[in-house]
N, C-alpha and C positions, 0 to 999 in steps of 0.2 A: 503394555502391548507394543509388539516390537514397531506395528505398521503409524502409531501414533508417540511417539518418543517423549519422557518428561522435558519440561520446559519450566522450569523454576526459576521464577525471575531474578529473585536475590542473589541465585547461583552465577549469572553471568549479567550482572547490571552492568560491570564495567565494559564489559568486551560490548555487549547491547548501543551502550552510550557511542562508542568510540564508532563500531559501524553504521549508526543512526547517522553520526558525523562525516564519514564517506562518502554513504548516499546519496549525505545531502550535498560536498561538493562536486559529486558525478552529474546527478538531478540536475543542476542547475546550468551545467550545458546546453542543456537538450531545454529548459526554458528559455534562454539566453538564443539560441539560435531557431528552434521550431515557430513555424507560424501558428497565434496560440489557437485557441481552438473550445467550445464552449465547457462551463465547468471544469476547465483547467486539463482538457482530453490530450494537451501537447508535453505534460511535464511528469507522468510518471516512469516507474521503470517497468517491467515485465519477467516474471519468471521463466525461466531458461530448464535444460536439462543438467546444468551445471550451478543458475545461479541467478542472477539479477539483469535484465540491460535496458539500455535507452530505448534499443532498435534503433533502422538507421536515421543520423541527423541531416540536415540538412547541410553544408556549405558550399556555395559557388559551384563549381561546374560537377565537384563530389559529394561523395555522403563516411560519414563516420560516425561509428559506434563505439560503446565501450562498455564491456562487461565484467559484472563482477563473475571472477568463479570461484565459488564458493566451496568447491572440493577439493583443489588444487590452490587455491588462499592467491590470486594474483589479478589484478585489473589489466586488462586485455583492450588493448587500443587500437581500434581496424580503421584503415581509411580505404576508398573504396578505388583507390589507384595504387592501392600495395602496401601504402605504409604500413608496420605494427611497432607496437610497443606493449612490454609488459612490464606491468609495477608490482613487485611483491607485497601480497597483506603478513602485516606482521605486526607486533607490538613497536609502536612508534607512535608520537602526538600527531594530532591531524594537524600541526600547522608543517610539517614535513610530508607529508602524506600530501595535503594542494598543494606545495613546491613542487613537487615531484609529478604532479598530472599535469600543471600548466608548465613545467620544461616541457616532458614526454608530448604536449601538443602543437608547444612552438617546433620540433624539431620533426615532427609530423605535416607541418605549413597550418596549421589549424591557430588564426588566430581568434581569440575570445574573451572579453570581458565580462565576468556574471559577478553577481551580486556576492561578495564575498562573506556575507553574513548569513548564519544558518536563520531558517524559517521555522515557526511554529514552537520556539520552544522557550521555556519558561525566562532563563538568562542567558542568551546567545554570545558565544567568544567568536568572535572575525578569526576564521579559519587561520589567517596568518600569524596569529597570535594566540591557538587553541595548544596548549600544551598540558589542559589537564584530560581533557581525554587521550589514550597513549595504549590500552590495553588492548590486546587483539589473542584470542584463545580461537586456533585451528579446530579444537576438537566439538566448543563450546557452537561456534560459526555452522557447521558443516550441520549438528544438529538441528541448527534454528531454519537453515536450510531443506532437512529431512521435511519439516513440519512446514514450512510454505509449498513446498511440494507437494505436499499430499493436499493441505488445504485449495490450493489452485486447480488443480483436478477437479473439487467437486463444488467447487465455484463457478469452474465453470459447466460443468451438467447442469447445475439450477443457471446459469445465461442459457442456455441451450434450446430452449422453445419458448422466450420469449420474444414476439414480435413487434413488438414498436422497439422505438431508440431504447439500447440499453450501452452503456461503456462497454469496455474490454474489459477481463478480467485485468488489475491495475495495481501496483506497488506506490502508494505514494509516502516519498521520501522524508517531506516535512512533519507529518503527523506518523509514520513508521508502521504502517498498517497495507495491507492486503485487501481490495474492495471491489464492489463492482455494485451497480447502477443503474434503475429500472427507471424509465420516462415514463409519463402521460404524453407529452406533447404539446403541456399548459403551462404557460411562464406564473409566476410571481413576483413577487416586489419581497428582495429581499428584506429582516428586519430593520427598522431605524439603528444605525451606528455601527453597520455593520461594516467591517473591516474587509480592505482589498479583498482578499482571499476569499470573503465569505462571501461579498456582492457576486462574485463571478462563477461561485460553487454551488452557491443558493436563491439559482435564477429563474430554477424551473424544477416544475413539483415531480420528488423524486421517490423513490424505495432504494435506499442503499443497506447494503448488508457487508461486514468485513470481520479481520481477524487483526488483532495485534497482539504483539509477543507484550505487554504489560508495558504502564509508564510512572512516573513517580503518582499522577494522581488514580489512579488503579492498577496496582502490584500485582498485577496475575495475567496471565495470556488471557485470553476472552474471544466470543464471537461476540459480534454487536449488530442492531440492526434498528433504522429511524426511517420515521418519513416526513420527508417536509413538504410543506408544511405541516406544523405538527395537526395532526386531529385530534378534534375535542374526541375523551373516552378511548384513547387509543393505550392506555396503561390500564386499562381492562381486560382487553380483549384475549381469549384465551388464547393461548401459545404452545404449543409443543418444543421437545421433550419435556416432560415434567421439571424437570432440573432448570430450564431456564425461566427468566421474568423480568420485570421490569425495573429498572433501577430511578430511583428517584435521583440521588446524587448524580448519576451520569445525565440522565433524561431519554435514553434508549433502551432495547431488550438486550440482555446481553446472557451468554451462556456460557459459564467457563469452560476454557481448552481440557481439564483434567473432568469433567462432567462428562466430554466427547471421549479422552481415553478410558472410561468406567465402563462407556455403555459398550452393549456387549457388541452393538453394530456402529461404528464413530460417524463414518460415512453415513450412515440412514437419520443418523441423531442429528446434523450441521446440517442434511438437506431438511429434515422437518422444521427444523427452527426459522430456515431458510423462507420456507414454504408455507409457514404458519406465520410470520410477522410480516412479510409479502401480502399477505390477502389483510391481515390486522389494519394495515395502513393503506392498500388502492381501494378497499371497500369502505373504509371513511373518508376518502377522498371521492370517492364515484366513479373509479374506472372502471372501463369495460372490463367485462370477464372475457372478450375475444382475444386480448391482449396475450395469452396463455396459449402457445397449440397444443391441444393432446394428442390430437394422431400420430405419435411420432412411427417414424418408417419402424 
């Protein structure tokens, strides 16, 4: 289906790897400098009509951004007194790739120290020394691109009449997935040993729903969707479309990306799943059903 494009993970793991590796030295800016913000609300990126971005950063008396664009294959460096700089994507190691964004920011006045190691991922190489990811396929990009597009759109229709605290719809870089985030307004305690990232991600009882293009430990694009704390009997509960369920190994519903391009409507398939593991988890937690507007204009 042309409006839902394949996505076959083995087809482009490499080029996958190298721009996971990007994101995450773009990402880390915009941690590095944003005041943070609960659940980690200061460090993602956002889908564009071209691509990826920070939106604008914060520094001193300016603001800067920096976007991927993903049609045109080139990082785009705005500062908000004029400066620009563009870096070409192309087949090159990420450890030339950060050279090349922390020149393009010192010569922009943008000075910046972040955490030069990537987050969240099995064996992390210190970007200054990542020379095994190098692959960048233009045609491969622009694809994975086609399909965060369309997935953000109706990401955000199901954010759209929820009313208490929900995220933005949200690209986060470290984990490589597409998400967004429904509150109660009830804090938790997160688990015993629970690591930076998760104390501050898993602070307060959520319904999150997302997509990622597949990782070494689940090979296939997916929609997913959890709530935390987990409810007792929540891998019961029925679920729409038929095609999705609950995954014991992951520990959430998840419904593959080629399941949404089968069905004969994609859009009404990712909002029922949406809609169907949303009520699975605030109805075993006890939220209000007011939480929901239906009148929509």
């Amino acid at each position: 289906m042309d409006d839902w494009p394949a996505l076959p993970y083995h087809e482009w793991t490499a080029t996958r790897d190298t721009l996971h590796m990007y994101t995450q030295v773009v990402g880390k800016l915009r941690l590095a400098l944003s005041p943070f913000e609960p659940e980690w609300g200061n460090v993602p990126l956002y889908v564009t009509a071209r691509g990826l971005t920070t939106s604008p950063v914060p520094y001193g008396d300016v603001a800067f951004d920096a976007e991927f664009d993903l049609l045109g294959h080139e990082l785009v460096l705005r500062v908000s007194d004029g400066g620009l700089e563009r870096i070409p994507l192309r087949p090159r190691a990420v450890a030339d790739f950060y050279s090349d964004v922390m020149s393009a920011l010192e010569r922009l006045g943008v000075d910046v120290i972040i955490s030069a190691v990537p987050s969240e991922v099995a064996s992390p190489i210190p970007f200054a020394a990542d020379r095994e990811h190098h692959s960048y396929d233009p045609g491969q990009v622009s694809r994975f691109f086609r399909v965060l597009s369309r997935v953000d759109q109706v990401f955000k229709e199901y954010r759209a009449p929820f009313v208490g605290r929900t995220s933005l719809v949200h690209f986060f870089w470290g984990s490589f997935d597409l998400a967004v985030t429904r509150f109660s307004g009830r804090r938790f305690e997160p688990p015993p040993g629970a690591g930076v990232i998760e104390r501050y991600a898993s602070d307060a009882e959520q319904v999150c729903a997302g997509f990622w293009p597949g990782n070494e430990r689940h090979q296939a694009a997916a929609f997913f969707s959890y709530a935390a704390p987990r409810p007792a009997g929540i891998e019961q509960a029925p679920i729409r479309p038929p095609a999705a369920a609950w995954s014991n190994e992951i520990g959430e519903f998840l419904l593959s990306y080629d399941a949404v391009r089968e069905a004969p409507d994609g859009r009404r398939a990712i909002l029922d799943f949406l809609d169907s593991t949303y009520e699975a988890g605030a109805s075993r937690l006890g939220w209000s059903s007011d939480l929901i507007q239906h009148d929509r204009p």
